[in-house]
N, C-alpha and C positions, 0 to 999 in steps of 0.2 A: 504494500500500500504506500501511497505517496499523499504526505500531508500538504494542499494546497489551500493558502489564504485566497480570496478574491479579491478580485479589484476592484475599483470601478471606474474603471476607463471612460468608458461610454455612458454619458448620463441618459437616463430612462423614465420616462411618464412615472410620477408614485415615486411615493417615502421608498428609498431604499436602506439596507443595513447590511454591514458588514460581516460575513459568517465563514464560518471554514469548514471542509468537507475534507472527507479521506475518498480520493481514488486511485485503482489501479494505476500503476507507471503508464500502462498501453493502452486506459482508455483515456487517461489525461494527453498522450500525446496524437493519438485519435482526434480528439476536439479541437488542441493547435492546431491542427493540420487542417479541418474544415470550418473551423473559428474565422482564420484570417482577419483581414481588417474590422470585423464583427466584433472579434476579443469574445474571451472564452467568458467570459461573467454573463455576458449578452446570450450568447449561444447555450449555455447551460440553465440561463432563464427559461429563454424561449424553450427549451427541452420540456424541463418542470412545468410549465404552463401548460403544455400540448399533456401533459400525463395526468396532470389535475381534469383538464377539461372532458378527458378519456375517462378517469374515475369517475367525474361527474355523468356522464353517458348513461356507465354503467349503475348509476343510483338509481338513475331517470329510469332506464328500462328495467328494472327489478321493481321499483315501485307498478311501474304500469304493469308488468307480468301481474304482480302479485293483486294488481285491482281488477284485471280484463284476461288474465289467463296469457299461456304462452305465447310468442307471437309461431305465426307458420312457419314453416323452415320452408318451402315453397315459394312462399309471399315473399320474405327474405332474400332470397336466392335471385327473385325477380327485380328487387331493388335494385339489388347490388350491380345486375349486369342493366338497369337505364342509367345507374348513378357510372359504371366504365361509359357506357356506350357515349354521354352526356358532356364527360371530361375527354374521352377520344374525341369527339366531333371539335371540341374548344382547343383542344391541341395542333389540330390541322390545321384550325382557320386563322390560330394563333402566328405561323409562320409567318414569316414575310412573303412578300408575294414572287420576288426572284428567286427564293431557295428550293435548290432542288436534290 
């Protein structure tokens, strides 16, 4: 384990605080590496956040199971591939128009 303080390079929306974490040697230099001009305090935010909002999901739809029953695994399945199909079409169109 590699004991790393943060910084705060990059100031950000919101009170922040200073805290210290322990990680791996190789996942600290994992985050340099796709950190970049971001800085790893930014980029290790942004991580925590998307993991919180992902727990939060998962409250959301345990409450609703538990009020309206499971959802379909079916109906599910159907999402999933308009929510690909939806982000495929906005990726295409996303292009520049000379890339080929």
């Amino acid at each position: 384990m590699l004991y790393y303080t943060f910084s705060m390079d990059t100031p950000r929306p919101g009170k922040t605080r200073v805290t210290s974490v322990s990680l791996r040697a190789e996942t600290l230099e994992a985050i340099r590496a796709r950190a970049g001009k971001q800085g790893v305090s930014s980029y290790i935010e942004e991580a925590v956040q998307r993991q919180l909002q992902r727990e939060a999901i998962d409250e959301y739809i345990a409450a609703a199971e538990a009020e309206h029953g499971p959802v379909d695994p079916a109906e599910t399945a159907a999402m999933a591939e308009r929510i690909r199909a939806h982000h495929a079409a906005h990726r295409d169109t996303a292009a520049p128009a000379d890339a080929a």
